[in-house]
C-alpha positions as CSV (number, residue, x, y, z in Angstrom):
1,X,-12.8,17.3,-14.5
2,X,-13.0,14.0,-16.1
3,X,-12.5,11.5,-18.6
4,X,-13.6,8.3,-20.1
5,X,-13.2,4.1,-19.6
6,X,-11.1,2.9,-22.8
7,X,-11.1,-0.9,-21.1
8,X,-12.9,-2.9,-18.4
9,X,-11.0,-6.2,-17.5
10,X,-11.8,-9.3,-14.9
11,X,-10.1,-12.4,-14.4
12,X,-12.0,-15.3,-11.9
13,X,-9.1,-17.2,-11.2
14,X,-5.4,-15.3,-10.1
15,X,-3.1,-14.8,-13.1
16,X,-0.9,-11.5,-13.7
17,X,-3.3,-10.0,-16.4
18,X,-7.2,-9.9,-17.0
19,X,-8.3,-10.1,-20.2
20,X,-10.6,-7.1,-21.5
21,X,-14.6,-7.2,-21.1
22,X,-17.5,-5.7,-22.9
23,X,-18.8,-4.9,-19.5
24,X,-18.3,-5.5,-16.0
25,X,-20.5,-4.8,-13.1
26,X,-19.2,-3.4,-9.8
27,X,-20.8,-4.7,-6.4
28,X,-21.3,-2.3,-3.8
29,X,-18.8,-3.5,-0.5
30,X,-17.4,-6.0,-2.8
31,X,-15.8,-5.4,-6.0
32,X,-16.1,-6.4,-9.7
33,X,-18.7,-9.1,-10.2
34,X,-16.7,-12.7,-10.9
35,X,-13.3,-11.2,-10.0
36,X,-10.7,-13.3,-7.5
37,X,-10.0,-9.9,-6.3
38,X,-14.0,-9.8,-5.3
39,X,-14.9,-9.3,-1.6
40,X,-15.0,-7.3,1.8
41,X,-11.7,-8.5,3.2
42,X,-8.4,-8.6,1.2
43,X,-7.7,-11.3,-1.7
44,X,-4.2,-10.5,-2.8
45,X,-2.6,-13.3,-2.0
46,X,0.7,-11.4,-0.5
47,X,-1.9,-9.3,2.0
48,X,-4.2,-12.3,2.8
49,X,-0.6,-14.2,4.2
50,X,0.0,-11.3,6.6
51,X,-3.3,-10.8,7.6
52,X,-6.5,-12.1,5.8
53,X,-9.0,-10.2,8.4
54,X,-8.0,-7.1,6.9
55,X,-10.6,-5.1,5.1
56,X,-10.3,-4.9,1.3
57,X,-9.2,-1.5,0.1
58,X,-8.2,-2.8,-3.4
59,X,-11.7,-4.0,-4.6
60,X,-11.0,-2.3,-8.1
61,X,-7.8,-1.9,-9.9
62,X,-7.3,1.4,-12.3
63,X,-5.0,2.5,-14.6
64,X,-4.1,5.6,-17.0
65,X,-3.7,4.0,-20.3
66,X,-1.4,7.3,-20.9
67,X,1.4,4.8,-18.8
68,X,1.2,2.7,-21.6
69,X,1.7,5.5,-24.3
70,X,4.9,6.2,-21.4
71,X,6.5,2.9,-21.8
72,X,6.1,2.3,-25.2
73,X,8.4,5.5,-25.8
74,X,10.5,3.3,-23.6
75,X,10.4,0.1,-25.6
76,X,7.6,-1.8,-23.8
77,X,4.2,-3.1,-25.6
78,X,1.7,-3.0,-22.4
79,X,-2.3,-3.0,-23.6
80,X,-5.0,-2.5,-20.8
81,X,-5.9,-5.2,-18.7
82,X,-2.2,-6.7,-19.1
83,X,-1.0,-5.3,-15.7
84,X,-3.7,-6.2,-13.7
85,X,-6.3,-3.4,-13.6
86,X,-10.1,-3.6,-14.2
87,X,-10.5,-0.3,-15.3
88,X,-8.6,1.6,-18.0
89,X,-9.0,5.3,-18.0
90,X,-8.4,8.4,-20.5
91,X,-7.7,11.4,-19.8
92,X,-7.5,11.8,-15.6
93,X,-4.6,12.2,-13.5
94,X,-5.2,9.1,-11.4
95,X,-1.9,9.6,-9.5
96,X,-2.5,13.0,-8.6
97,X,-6.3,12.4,-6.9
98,X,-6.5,12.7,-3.2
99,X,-7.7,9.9,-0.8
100,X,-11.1,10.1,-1.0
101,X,-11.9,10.8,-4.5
102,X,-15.4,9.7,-5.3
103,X,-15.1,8.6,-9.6
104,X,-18.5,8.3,-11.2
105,X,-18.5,5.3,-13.8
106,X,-21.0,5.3,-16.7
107,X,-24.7,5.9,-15.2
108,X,-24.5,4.4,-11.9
109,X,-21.3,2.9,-10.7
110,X,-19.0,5.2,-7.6
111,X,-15.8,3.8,-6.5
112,X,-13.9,5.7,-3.7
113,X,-10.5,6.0,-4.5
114,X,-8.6,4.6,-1.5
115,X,-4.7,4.9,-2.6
116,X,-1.9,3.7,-5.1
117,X,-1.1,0.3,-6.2
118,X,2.5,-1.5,-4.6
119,X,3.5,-2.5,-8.1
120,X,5.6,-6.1,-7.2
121,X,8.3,-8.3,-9.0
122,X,5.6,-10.0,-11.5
123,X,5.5,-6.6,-13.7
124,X,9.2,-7.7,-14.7
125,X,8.2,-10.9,-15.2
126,X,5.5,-9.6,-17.8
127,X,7.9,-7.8,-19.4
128,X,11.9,-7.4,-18.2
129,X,12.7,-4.1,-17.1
130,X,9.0,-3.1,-16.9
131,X,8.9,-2.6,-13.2
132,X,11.4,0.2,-13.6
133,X,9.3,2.1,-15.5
134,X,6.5,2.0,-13.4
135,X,8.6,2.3,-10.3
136,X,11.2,4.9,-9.7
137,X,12.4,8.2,-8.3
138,X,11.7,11.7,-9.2
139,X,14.5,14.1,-10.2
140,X,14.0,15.3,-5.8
141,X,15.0,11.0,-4.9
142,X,11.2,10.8,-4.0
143,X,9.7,7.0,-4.8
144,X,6.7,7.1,-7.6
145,X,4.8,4.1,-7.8
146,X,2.9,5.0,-11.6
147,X,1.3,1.4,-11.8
148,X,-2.1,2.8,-10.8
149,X,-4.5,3.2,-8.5
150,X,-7.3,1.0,-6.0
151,X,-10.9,1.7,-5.1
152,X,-13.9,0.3,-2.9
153,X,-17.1,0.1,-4.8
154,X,-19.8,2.7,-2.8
155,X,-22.6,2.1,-5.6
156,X,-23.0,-0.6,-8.0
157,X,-23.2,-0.8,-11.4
158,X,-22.6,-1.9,-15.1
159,X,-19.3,0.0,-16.4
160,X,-18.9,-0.6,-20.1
161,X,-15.2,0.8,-22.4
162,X,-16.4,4.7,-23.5
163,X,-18.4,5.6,-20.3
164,X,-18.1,9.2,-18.8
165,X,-15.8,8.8,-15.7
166,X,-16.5,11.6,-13.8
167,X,-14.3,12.8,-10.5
168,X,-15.4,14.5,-7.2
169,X,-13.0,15.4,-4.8
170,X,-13.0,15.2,-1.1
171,X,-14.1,18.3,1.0
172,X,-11.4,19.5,3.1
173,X,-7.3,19.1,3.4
174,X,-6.3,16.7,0.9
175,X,-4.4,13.7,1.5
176,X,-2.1,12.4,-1.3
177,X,-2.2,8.7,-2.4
178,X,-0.2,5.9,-0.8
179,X,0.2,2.3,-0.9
180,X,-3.0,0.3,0.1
């Protein structure tokens, strides 16, 4: 099972989208190299208020770039690095992996997939009506967040647009993705 990196995306100062890269490079512990998100305790500015001891579980931000095939049948023009994410994938179920996941980036880089994104109000101020896309229920009333997914970098490296992303699951009972 896998697919490939269509964009790589950083942003060293907090704004709602990061534009697109020819590379980035992935520190172990830490995150994407030159990021604001960068770093071994939380920088999103909503988690850092409530508790800025807290370890950071959302070094590195991915996407499906299918979503944005999804909302443009809706109306909406979204192009990677636009809501957020440094990584852009093709062709994985992000949604669907389990806690755990270990995805293999280009030659070196692993990120651990640690759970789903809490897409916020600044989606709909990107584009109005966006978040509702991303955000909604499931024809059983179950809540789908759809606005991607966060990782801790385990080994560093260089991730460039057309790598190999490669996916390992966990060993054992799976547990499904939640908000990190």
């Amino acid at each position: 099972m896998g697919g490939a990196v269509s964009a790589v995306s950083r942003n060293g100062v907090y704004s709602f989208a990061k534009p697109n890269r020819e590379s980035i490079t992935l520190l172990a512990g830490l995150g994407v190299e030159g990021d604001v998100h960068a770093g071994t305790t939380v920088k999103h500015r909503s988690r850092m208020r409530r508790d800025p001891s807290q370890p950071n579980l959302r070094q590195v931000h991915l996407i499906h770039e299918e979503l944005f095939d999804e909302v443009r049948a809706a109306g909406f023009e979204v192009a990677a690095g636009q809501l957020g994410e440094n990584v852009t994938t093709r062709g994985i179920d992000l949604l669907g992996l389990p806690v755990g996941t270990l995805l293999r980036l280009g030659d070196e880089a692993v990120i651990e997939v640690t759970g789903l994104r809490n897409p916020c109000l600044q989606i709909d101020g990107f584009q109005d009506g966006l978040l509702k896309q991303v955000v909604g229920r499931d024809e059983d009333g179950v809540l789908r967040r759809r606005a991607g997914i966060m990782s801790v970098v385990v080994t560093g490296g260089v991730v460039r647009p057309g790598d190999p992303v490669e996916v390992e699951l966990p060993d054992g009972p799976h547990r499904p993705l939640d908000v990190v």
